[in-house]
C-alpha positions as CSV (number, residue, x, y, z in Angstrom):
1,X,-102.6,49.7,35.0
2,X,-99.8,48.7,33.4
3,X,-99.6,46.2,30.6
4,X,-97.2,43.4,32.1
5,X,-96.8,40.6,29.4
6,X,-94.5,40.9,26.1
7,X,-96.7,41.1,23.1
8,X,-95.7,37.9,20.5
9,X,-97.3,37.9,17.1
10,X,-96.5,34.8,14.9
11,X,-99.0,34.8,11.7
12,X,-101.5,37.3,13.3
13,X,-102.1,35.2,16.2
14,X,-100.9,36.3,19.5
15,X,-100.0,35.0,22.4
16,X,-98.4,35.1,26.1
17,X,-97.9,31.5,27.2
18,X,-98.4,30.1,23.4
19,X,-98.4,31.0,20.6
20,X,-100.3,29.3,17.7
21,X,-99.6,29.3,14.0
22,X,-102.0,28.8,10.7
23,X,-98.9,28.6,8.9
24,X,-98.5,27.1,6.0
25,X,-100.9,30.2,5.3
26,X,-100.2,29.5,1.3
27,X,-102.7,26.4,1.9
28,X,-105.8,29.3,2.5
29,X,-107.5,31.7,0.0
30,X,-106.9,34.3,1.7
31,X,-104.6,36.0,4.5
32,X,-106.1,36.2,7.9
33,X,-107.7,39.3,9.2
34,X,-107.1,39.9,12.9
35,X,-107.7,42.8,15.3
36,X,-106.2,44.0,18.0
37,X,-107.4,45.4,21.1
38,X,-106.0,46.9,24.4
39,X,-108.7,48.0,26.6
40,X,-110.0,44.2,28.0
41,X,-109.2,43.1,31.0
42,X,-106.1,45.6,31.0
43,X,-104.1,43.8,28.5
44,X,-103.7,42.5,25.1
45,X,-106.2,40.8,23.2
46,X,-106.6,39.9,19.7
47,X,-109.6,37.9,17.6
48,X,-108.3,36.6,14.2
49,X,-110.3,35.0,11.5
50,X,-108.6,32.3,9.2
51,X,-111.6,31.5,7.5
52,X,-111.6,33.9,4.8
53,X,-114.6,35.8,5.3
54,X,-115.7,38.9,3.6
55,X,-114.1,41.9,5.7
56,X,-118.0,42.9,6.3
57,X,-118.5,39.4,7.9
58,X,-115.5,39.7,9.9
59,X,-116.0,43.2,11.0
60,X,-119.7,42.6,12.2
61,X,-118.4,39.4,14.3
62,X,-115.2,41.3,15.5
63,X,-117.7,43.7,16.6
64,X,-120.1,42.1,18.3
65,X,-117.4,40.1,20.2
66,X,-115.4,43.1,21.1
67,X,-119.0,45.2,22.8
68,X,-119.6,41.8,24.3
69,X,-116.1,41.9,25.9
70,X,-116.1,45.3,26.9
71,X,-119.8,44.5,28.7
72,X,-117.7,41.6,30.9
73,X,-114.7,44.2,31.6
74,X,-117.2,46.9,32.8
75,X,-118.8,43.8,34.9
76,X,-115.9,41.9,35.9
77,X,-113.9,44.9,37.1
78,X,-113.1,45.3,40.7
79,X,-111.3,48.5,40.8
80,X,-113.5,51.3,39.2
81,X,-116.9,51.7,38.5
82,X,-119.0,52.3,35.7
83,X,-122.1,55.4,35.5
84,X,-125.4,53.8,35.3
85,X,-124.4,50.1,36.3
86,X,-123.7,48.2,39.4
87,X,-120.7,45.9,38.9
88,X,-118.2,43.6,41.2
89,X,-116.5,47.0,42.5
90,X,-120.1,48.2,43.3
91,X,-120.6,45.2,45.3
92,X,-117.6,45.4,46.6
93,X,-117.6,48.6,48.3
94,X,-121.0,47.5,49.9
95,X,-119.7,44.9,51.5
96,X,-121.4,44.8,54.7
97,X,-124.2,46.4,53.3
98,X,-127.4,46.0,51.5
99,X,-127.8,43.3,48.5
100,X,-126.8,45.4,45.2
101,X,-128.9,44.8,42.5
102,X,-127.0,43.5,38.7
103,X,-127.3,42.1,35.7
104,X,-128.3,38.8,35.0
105,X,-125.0,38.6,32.9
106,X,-123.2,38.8,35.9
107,X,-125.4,36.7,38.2
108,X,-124.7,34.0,36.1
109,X,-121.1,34.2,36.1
110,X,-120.8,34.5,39.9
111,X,-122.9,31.8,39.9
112,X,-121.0,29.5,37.8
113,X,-117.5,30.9,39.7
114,X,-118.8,29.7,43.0
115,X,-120.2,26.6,41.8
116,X,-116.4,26.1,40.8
117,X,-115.4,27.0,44.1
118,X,-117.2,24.6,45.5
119,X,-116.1,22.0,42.6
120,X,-112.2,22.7,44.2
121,X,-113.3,22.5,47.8
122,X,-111.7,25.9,47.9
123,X,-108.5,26.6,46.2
124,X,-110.1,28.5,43.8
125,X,-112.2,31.1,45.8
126,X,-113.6,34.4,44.3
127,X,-114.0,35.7,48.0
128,X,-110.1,35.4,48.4
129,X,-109.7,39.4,47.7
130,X,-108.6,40.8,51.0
131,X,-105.4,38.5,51.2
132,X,-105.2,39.5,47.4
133,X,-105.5,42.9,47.4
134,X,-102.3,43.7,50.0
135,X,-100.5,41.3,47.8
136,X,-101.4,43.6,44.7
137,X,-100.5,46.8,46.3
138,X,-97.2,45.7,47.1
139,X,-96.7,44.7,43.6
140,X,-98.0,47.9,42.6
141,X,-96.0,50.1,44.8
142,X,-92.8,47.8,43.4
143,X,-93.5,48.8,39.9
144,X,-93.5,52.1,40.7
145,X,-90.4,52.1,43.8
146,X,-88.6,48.9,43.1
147,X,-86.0,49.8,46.0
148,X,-88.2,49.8,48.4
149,X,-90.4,46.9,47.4
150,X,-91.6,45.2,50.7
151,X,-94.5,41.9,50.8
152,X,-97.3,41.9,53.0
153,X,-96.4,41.1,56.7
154,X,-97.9,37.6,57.6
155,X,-100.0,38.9,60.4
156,X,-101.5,41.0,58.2
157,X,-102.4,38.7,55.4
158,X,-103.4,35.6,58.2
159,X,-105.9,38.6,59.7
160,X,-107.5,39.1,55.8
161,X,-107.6,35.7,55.5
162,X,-110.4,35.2,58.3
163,X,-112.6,37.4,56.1
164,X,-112.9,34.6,52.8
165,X,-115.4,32.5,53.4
166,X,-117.6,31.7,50.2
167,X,-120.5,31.8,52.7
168,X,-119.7,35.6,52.8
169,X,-121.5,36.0,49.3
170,X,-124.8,36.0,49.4
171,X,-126.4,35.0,45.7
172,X,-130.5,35.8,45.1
173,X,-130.5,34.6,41.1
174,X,-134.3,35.4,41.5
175,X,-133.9,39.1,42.5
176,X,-130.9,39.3,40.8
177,X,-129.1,40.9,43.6
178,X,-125.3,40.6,44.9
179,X,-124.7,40.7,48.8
180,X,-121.1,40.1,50.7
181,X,-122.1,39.8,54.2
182,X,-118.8,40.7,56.4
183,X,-117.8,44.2,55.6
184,X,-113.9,43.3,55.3
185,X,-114.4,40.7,52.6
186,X,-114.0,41.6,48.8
187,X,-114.5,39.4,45.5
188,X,-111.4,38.8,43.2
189,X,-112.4,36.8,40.2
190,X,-109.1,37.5,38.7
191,X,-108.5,33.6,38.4
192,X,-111.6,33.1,36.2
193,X,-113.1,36.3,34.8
194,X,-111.3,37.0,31.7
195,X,-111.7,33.3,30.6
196,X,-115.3,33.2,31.6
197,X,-115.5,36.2,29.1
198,X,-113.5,34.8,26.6
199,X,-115.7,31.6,26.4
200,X,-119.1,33.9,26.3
201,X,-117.2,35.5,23.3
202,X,-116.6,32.5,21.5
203,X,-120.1,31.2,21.6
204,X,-121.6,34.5,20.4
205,X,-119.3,34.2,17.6
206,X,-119.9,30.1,17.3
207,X,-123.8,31.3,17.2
208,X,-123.2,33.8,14.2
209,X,-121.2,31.2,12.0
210,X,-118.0,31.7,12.4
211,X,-115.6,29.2,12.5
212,X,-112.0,28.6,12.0
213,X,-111.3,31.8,14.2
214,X,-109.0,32.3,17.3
215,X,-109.7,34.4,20.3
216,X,-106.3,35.1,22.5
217,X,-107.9,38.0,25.4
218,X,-104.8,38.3,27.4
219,X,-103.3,34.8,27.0
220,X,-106.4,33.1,27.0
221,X,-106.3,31.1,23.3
222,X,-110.3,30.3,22.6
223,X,-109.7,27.8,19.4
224,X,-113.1,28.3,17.7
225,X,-113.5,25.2,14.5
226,X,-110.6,24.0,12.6
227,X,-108.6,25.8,9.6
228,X,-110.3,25.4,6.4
229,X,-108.5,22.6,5.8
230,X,-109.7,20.7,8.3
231,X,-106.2,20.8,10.7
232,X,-105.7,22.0,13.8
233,X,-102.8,25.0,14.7
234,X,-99.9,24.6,16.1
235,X,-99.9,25.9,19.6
236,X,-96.1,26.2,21.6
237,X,-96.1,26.2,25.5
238,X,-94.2,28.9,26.6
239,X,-91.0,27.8,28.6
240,X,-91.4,29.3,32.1
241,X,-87.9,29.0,32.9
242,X,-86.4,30.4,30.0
243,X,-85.1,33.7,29.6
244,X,-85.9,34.7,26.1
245,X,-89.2,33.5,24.0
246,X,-88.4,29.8,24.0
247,X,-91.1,26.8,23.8
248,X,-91.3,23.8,26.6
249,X,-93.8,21.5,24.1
250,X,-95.7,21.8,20.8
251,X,-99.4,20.2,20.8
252,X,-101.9,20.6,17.2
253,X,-105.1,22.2,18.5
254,X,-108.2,22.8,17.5
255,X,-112.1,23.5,18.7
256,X,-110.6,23.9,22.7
257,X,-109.0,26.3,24.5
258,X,-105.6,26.7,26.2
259,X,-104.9,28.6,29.2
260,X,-101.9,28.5,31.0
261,X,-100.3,30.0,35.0
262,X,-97.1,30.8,35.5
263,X,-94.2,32.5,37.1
264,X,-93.3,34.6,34.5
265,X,-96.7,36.1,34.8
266,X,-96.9,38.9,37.0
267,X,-94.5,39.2,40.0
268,X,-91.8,41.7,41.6
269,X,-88.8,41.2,43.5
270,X,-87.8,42.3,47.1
271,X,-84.4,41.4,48.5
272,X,-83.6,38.9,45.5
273,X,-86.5,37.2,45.9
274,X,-89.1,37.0,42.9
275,X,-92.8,36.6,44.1
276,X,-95.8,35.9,41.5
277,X,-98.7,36.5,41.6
278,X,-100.5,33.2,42.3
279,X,-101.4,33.0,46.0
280,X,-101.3,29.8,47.7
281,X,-104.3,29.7,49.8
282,X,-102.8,27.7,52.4
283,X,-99.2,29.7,52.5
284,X,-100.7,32.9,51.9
285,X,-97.8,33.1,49.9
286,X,-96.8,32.4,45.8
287,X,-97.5,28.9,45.7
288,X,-94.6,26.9,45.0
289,X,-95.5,23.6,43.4
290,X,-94.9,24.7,39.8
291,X,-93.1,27.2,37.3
292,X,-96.4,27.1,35.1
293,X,-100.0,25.1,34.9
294,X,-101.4,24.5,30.9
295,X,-104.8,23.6,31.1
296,X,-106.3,22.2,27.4
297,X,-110.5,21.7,27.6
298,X,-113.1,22.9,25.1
299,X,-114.5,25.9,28.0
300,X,-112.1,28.8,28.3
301,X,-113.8,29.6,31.7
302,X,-112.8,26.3,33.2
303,X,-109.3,26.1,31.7
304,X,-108.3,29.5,33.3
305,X,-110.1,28.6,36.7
306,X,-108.5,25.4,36.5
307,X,-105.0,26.4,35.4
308,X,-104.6,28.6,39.1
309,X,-106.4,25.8,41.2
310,X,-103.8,23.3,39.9
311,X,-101.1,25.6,40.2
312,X,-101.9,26.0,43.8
313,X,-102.0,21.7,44.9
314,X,-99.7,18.9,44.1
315,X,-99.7,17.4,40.8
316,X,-101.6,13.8,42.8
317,X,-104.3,16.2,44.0
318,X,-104.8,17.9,40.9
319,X,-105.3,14.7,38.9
320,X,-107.5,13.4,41.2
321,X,-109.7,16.8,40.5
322,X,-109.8,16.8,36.7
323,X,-110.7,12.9,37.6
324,X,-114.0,13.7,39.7
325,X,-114.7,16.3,36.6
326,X,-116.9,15.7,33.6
327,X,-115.4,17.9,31.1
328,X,-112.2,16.7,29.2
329,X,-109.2,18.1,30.6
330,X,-105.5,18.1,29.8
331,X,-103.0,19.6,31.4
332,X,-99.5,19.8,31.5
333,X,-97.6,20.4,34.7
334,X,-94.1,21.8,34.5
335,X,-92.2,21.8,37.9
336,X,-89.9,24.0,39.2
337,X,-86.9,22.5,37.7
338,X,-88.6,22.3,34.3
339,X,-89.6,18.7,34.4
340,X,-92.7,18.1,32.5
341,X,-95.3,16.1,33.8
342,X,-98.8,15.7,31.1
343,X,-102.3,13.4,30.9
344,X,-102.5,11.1,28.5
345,X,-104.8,13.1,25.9
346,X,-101.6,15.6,25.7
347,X,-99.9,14.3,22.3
348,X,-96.5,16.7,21.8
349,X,-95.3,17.4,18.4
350,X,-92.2,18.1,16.8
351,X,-92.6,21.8,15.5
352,X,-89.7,21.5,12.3
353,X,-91.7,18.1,10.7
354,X,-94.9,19.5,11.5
355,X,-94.2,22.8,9.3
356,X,-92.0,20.5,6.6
């Protein structure tokens, strides 16, 4: 797989959509310590610590997020399998078949994905994967033939999409056993899995003390505490029309998470036209209501569910579902001409008399 977004480091914290910044850092004891990783979720990832731990401290919580990170990877995965475990790409290729025995790890998570399904009467559906997976061949066989890059034919894509009803999942928590009932249907959890695993990170590492450190596993920014000084960091949203590293809006975070969608994303061209990744389920096609989704709320699970959903619906519709929910979420909406549309809790900044 190949790694698709462009790596930004700003004061050891990384990130795709944002970026965030401890700076002043002459205000701390000591200089962050941050790790890198590659291997998650088949992209970037880093976890940095501004709280001036020991380096033992940090290492033991770097390493016990990182095994728990790989465990959801290895899970989560729905293209390869793993020797001695039965994960989503197990289920998957017994779709049809008899229930498949796993973890309670991940009964848990698909049971809090379709809970969320049913939260979004649909528009976020972890069944959705046989209109996804022509879509991610096509980008696949763009990256690697860009001349003859082609998108699935409609007929094709309106036939999968008979065969993505969440009823299709079969879930026995008790038994702890995984059945998709019609043999053509397939799980994609792509629009919640890495955040689900980024928010199981951040509470091991809450339970083990740590605070004031920032998770980013491939774009999705898990704000742990506050700097030692009690502030929050200063997190920029990524402009998704711009064509170099340029910001649309500055917020102070701290203790939440920020996830955001967006064109920039993944996506190949074919005849001039760019298509992202972010399938509309009622097109079939790259929804088209924004150029990127930012979604600001305390779970890192929900914001990334959440910032796909709301890309896929009208900005009234998604208001009216962050309304009905009892989590506090904020999101900023940018449209395809770049005007900004934000909930009231969103409170921009002005980056140069922040950093003064």
């Amino acid at each position: 797989m190949k790694l698709w977004k462009k790596f930004i480091c700003l004061c050891f914290a990384i990130g795709f959509p944002v970026f965030l910044t401890g700076c002043p850092i002459v205000a701390q004891k000591k200089e962050p310590q941050g790790k890198t990783y590659y291997t998650f979720f088949d992209t970037v990832s880093t976890i940095t610590s501004y709280a001036g731990d020991d380096e033992a401290v940090f290492e033991e919580n770097a390493a016990a997020a990182e095994e728990l990170l790989d465990a959801y990877h290895r899970r989560l995965d729905i293209y390869h399998g793993y020797s001695g475990m039965n994960n989503l790409c197990t289920v998957n290729k017994n779709a049809g078949g008899e229930a498949v025995e796993v973890d309670r790890e991940t009964m848990e998570f698909l049971v809090y994905a379709k809970e969320l399904c049913e939260e979004t009467d649909g528009t976020l559906n972890i069944m959705f994967g046989a209109v996804l997976r022509p879509w991610h061949d096509c980008r696949e066989r763009a990256a690697d033939d860009s001349a003859n890059a082609t998108i699935p034919a409609m007929d094709l894509l309106e036939e999968a999409k008979t065969h993505t009803g969440l009823e299709l999942l079969e879930l026995d928590e008790e038994a702890l056993t995984v059945r998709i009932t019609d043999p053509d249907a397939r799980l994609d959890v792509g629009a919640i899995g890495k955040g689900y695993a980024t928010e199981q990170a951040a509470r091991l590492l809450e339970e083990r003390g740590a605070s004031s450190y920032v998770l980013n596993i491939g774009g999705n920014i898990r704000i742990i505490g506050e700097k030692p000084d009690g502030s929050g960091w200063m997190t920029g949203i990524k402009d998704p029309l711009a064509h170099e590293s340029a910001y649309a809006m500055y917020l102070d975070l701290a203790d939440t998470s920020c996830v955001t969608s967006g064109v920039y994303e993944r996506f190949f061209t074919v005849d001039g036209v760019r298509y992202h990744h972010i399938i509309d389920p009622d097109t079939l096609m790259p929804a088209q209501y924004f150029a990127s989704v930012s979604v600001i709320t305390r779970d890192s699970g929900l914001a990334d569910a959440l910032s796909t959903t709301l890309f896929c619906m009208p900005q009234s519709e998604g208001q009216a579902l962050i309304d009905r929910l009892e989590d506090d979420v904020q999101v900023l909406w940018i449209d395809l001409d770049g005007n900004q549309t934000y909930t009231d809790g969103i409170h921009p900044i002005n980056r140069d008399s922040d950093t003064k």
